[in-house]
C-alpha positions in Angstrom: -3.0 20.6 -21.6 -4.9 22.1 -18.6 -6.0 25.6 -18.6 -7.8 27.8 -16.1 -9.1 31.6 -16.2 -8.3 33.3 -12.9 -8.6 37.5 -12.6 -9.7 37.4 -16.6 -5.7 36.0 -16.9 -5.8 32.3 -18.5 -3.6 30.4 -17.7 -1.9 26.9 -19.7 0.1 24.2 -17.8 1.4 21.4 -20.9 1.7 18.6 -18.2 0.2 17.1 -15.2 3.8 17.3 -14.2 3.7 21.6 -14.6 0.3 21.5 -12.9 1.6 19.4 -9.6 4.9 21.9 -9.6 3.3 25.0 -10.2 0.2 24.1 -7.4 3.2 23.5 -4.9 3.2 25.7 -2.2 6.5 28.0 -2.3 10.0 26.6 -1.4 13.2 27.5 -2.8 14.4 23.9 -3.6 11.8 24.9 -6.8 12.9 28.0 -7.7 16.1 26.4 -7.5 14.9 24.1 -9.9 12.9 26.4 -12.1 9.7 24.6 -11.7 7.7 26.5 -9.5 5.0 29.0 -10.1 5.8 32.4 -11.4 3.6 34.3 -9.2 1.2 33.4 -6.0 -2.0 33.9 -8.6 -0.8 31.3 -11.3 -0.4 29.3 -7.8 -3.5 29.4 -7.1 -4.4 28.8 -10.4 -2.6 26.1 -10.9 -4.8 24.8 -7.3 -7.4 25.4 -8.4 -7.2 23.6 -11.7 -5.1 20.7 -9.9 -8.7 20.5 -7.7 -10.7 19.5 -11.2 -8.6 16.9 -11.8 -9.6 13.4 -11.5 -7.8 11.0 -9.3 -7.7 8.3 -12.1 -5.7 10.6 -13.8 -2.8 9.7 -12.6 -3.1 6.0 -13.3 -3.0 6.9 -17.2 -0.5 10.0 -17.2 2.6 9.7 -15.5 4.7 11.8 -14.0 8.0 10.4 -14.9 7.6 7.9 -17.9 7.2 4.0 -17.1 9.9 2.9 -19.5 12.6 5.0 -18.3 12.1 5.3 -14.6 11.5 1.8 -12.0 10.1 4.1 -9.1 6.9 4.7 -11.6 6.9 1.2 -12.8 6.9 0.0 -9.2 4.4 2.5 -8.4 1.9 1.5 -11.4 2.3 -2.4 -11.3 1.5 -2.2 -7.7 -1.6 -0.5 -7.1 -4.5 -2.2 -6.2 -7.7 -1.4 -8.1 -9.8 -3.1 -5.5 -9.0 -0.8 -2.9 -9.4 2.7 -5.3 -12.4 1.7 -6.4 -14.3 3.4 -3.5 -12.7 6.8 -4.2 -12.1 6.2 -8.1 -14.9 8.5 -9.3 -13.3 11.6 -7.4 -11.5 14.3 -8.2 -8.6 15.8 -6.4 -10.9 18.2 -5.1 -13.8 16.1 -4.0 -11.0 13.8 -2.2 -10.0 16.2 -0.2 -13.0 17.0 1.1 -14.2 13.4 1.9 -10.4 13.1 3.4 -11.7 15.9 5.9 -15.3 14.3 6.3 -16.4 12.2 8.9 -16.5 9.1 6.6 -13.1 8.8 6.4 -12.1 7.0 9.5 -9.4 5.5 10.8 -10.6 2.0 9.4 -11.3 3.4 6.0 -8.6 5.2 5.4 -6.4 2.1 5.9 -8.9 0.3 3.6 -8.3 2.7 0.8 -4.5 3.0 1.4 -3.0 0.3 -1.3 -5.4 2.1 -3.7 -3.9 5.5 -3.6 -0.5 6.5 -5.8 2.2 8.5 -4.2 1.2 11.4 -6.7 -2.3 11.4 -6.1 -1.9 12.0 -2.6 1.2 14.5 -3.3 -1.7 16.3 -5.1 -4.2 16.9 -2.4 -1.8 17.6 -0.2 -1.3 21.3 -2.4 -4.4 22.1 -1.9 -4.6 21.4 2.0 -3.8 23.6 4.9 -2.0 23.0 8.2 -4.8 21.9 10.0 -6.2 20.0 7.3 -2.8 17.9 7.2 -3.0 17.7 10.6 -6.3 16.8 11.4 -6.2 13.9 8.1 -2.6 12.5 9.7 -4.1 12.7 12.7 -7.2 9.5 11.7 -4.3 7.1 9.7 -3.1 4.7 12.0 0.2 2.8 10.9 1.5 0.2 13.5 5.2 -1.8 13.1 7.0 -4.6 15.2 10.4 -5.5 15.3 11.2 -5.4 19.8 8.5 -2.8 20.5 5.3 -2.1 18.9 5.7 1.2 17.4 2.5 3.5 15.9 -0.5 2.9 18.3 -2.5 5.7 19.1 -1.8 7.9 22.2 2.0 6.6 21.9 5.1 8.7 20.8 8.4 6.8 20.1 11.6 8.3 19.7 14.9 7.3 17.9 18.2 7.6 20.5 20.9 9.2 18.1 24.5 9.3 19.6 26.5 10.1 17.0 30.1 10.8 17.6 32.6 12.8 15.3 34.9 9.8 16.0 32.8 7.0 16.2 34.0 6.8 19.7 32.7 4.0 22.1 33.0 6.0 24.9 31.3 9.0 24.3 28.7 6.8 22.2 27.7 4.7 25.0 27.6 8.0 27.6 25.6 9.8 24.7 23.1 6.2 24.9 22.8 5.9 28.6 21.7 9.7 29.0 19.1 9.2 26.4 17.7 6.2 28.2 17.7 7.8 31.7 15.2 10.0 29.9 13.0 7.8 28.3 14.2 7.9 24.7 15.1 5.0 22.6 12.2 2.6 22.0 11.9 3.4 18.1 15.5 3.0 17.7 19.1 3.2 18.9 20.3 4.6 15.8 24.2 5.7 14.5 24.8 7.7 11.6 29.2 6.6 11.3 31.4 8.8 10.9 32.8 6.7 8.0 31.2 3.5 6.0 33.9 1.6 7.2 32.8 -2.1 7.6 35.1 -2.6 10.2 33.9 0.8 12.0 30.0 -0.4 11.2 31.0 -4.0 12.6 32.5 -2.5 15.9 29.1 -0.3 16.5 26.7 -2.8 15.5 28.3 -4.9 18.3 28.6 -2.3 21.1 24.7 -1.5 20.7 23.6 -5.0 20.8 25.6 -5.3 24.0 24.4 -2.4 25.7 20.8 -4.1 24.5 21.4 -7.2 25.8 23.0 -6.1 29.0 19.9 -4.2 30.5 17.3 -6.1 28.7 16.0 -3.0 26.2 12.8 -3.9 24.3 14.3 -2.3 21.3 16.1 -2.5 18.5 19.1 -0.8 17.0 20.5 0.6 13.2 24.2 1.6 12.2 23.0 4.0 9.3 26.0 2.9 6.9 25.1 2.5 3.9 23.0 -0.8 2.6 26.0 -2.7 0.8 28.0 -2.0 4.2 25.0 -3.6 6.9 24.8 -7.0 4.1 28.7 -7.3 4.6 27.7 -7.5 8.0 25.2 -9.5 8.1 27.8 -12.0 5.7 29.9 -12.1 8.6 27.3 -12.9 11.3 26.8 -9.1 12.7 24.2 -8.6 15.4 22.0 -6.8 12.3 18.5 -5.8 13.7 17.4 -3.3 11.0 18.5 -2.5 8.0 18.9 1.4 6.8 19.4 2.8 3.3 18.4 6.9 2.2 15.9 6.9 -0.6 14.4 8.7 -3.4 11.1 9.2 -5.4 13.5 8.5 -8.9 15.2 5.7 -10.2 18.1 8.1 -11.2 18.2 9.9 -7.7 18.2 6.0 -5.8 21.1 5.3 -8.5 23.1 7.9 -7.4 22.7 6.7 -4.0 24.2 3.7 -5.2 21.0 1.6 -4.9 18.0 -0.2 -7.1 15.0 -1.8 -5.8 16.7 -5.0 -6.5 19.4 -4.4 -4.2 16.8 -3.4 -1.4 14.9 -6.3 -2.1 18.1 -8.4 -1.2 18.4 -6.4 1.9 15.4 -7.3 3.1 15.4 -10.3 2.7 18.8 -10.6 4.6 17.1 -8.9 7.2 14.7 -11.1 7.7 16.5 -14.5 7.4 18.0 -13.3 10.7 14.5 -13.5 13.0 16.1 -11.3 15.7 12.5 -9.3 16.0 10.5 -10.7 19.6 7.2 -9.5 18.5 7.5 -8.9 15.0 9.9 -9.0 11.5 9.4 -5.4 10.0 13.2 -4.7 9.4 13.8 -1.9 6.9 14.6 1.8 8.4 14.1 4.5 5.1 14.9 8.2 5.3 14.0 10.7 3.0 14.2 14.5 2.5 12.9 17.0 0.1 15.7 17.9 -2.3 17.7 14.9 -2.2 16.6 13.8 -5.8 17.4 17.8 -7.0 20.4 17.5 -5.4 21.4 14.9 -7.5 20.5 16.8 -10.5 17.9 14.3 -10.4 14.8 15.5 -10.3 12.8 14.5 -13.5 11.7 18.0 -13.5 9.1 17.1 -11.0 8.7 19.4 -7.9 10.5 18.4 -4.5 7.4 17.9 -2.7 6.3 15.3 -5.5 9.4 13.6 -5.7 9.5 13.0 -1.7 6.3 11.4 -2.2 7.2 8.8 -4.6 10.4 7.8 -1.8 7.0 6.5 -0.2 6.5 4.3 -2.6 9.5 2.5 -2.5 9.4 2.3 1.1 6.0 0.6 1.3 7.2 -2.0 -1.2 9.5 -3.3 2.2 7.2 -3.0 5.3 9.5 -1.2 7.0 9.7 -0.8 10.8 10.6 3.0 10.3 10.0 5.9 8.1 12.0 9.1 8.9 11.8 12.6 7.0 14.8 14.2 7.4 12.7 17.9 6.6 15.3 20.6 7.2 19.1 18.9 6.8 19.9 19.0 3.3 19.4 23.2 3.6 18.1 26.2 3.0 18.9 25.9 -1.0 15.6 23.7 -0.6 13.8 24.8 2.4 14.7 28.2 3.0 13.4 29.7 6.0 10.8 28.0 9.1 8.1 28.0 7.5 8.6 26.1 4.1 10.3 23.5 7.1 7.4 23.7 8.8 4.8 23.0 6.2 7.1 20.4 4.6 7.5 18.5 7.4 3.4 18.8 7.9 2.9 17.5 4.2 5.9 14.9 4.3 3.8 12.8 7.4 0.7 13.6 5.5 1.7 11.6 2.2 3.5 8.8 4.1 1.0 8.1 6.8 -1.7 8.1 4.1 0.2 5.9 2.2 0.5 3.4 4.9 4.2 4.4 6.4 4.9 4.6 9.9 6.5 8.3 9.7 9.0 9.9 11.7 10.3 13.5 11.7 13.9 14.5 12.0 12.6 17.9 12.7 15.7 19.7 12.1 17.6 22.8 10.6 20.7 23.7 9.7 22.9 26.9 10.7 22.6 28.6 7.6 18.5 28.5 7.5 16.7 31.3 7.8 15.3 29.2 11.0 15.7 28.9 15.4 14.2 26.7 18.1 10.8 28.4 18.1 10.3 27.5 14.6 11.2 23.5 15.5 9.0 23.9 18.7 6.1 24.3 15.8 6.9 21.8 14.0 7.5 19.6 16.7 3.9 20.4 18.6 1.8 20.5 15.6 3.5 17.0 14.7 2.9 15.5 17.7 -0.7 16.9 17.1 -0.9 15.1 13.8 -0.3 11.8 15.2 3.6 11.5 14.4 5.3 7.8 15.0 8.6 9.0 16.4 10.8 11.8 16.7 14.5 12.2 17.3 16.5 12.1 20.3 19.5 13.8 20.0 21.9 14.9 22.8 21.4 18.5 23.8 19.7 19.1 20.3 22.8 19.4 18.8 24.0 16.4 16.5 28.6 17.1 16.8 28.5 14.7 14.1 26.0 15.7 11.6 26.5 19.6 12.6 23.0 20.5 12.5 20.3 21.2 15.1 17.3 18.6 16.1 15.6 17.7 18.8 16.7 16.5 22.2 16.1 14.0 24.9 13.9 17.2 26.3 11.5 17.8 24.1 10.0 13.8 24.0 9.6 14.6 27.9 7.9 17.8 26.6 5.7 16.8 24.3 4.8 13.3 26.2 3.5 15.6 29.0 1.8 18.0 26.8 -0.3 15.3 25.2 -0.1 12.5 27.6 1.5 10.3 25.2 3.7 7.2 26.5 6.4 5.4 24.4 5.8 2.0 23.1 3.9 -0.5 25.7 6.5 -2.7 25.9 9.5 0.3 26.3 6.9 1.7 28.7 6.8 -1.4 31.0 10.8 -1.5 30.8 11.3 1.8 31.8 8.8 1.8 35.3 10.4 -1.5 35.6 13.7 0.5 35.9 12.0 3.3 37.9 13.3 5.2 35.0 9.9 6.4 34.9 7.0 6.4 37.3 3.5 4.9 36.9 2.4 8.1 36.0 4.9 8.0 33.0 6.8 10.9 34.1 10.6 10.8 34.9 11.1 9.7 38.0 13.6 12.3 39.4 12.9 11.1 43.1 15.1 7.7 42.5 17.9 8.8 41.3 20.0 7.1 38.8 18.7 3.6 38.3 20.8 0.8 40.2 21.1 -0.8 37.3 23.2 1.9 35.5 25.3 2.7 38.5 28.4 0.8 37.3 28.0 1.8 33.9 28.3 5.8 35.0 31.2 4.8 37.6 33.0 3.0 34.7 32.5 5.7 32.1 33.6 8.3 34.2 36.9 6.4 34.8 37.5 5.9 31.2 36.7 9.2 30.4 39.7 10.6 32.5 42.7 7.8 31.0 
């Protein structure tokens, strides 16, 4: 039990499960899910008590209960008591403040990292502002390696997404070459199918390694089928660079995405056994989103935020190349309007980057939010702020597939000028090399198309009208 007087009102929260929900900043994926605070004063009681409680806490209570639930056993058996033991006498609280002092560096941080729980850092993450996320984001520094070296500082990667409502080759490959005349793709040339057809997954897996191969891209690319489909692949001898699966912060949400930890652990290890990396082997690509595990009626009764979190933990267990939170698709049933988007997005790159995750933001909405452009152009700046890894890079903003709104090709020119940030070193050298860009790392709109795409435009624009 945990009980705090606020405004001569005391209040009584039965669980450190009630106490993490009810300190959750408001979003409608909780109300949804009757587990948020009654009012914005037991909020902030519920903050302020969740402040006094100590971080070792939550290595003796949890919130979803170690016999029923792998997610939690992973999450206990795994942490490393060495690296928790320089913070292990503080209290949510106190953490955040030395999160926010000057002794938490870059160096420390990372030190401390293994030691911290996906719930602990859920928890001081509801008692944080903006800038506070921000500025805390800003000091964690995750790098990955696969073709590119993705995650070092001053450096902004995006993901290349064309999708296609069809899965069609043609309009895929025109969707890919525009991204790359503007600089996107050195995190990832990444499809989300139209179908989880193998034979569909087989025939893009090939037509991005081509397009790879071809012009020599330092980067690496991902068919988002599901992770049964990519090991049938990788059986019959696909071009596989990374492997992509959706995952929650509960064993029953990860179930009903047809998927264990032992199952992921095969992936992997597929993965790997392939060596197609050039200057490194980290071959996992995880998204998340708060609401999925609610969505699934699979919540545990824990908050949204919370459950996101845990996802973390399942994706540190692989190393993976890539961490995207996809903040705004599943709706406005979770995230309602720009601002929950906002902050959740802010919270989401908190927890993961804290935890060691190189995190990504599909900063995104769709058509039925109470959301428009100017709230993604916050989310997108003040992400770029905190240090993001990667964004997407979507043509025009709008995904024909997915039928929701993102961010486009644009906006990584945008915010690589705004904040002098360059894509990964070795994408960098490839696109001067291709006077794609200039020394300068700006688009190099004096050149013209590249000669090296020339053909490519001549012979989609004669295959476009047959």
């Amino acid at each position: 039990m945990y009980k705090i007087q606020v405004a001569h009102i005391t209040y009584h929260f039965k669980s450190l499960r009630e106490l993490m929900a009810k300190a959750s900043p408001p979003r409608s994926g909780d109300y949804l899910a009757g587990v948020a605070a009654d009012s914005h004063l037991e909020r902030v009681a519920a903050q302020w008590a969740l402040a006094d409680v100590p971080l070792k806490r939550f290595l003796t209570e949890a919130l979803v209960a170690y016999e029923q639930d792998e997610v939690t056993r992973l999450i206990m058996d795994s942490h490393d008591s060495i690296a928790f033991m320089p913070i292990s006498h503080l209290t949510v609280g106190d953490f955040r403040n030395w999160l926010l002092s000057e002794y938490a560096t870059t160096e420390t941080l990372s030190a401390i990292s293994p030691g911290l729980t996906p719930e602990m850092v859920a928890a001081v993450s509801k008692i944080m502002r903006i800038q506070d996320l921000i500025l805390v984001a800003k000091k964690c520094r995750v790098i990955t390696r696969f073709r590119g070296t993705i995650g070092l500082e001053n450096r902004l990667s995006t993901r290349l997404q064309p999708n296609h409502p069809t899965d069609n080759a043609i309009g895929i490959a025109a969707s890919t070459l525009d991204g790359l005349l503007y600089g996107c793709g050195d995190a990832v040339i990444g499809i989300n199918p139209a179908s989880d057809n193998l034979d569909a997954t087989l025939s893009l897996l090939h037509l991005l390694s081509d397009v790879i191969e071809r012009y020599t891209i330092p980067t690496q690319s991902c068919v988002l089928a599901h992770v049964t489909t990519t090991l049938k692949a990788i059986e019959k001898k696909a071009p596989v660079d990374l492997v992509f699966q959706s995952i929650a912060g509960t064993q029953k949400a990860n179930e009903s995405f047809g998927i264990n930890l032992d199952l992921l652990h095969e992936a992997h290890i597929a993965a790997q056994s392939l060596n197609r990396g050039t200057v490194g082997n980290n071959c996992m690509y995880f998204e998340t989103g708060q609401g999925s595990a609610l969505s699934a009626n699979a919540n545990e009764g824990l908050d949204q935020q919370t459950c996101e979190t845990r996802a973390y933990a399942v994706a540190r267990k692989f190393n993976p190349l890539l961490v995207n939170t996809v903040v705004g698709f599943i709706g406005p049933e979770y995230l309602y309007d720009g601002k929950q988007i906002i902050r959740a997005g802010l919270e989401d790159h908190f927890c993961g980057k804290l935890l060691g995750l190189p995190m990504g933001c599909d900063i995104c909405y769709t058509n039925h939010a109470e959301a428009d452009q100017d709230d993604m152009d916050m989310l997108l700046t003040q992400f770029a702020v905190a240090g993001g890894t990667f964004i997407m890079g979507v043509p025009g903003s709008d995904d024909v597939m997915l039928n929701y709104q993102s961010t486009s090709f644009h906006d990584a020119l945008y915010l690589r000028q705004l904040l002098n940030l360059k894509p990964s070193p070795e994408f960098a050298i490839w696109l001067e090399n291709q006077q794609i860009f200039n020394s300068n790392n700006q688009l190099n709109h004096q050149k013209g198309i590249p000669a090296l795409f020339k053909p490519a435009i001549e012979t989609l624009g004669q295959l476009s009208h047959e």
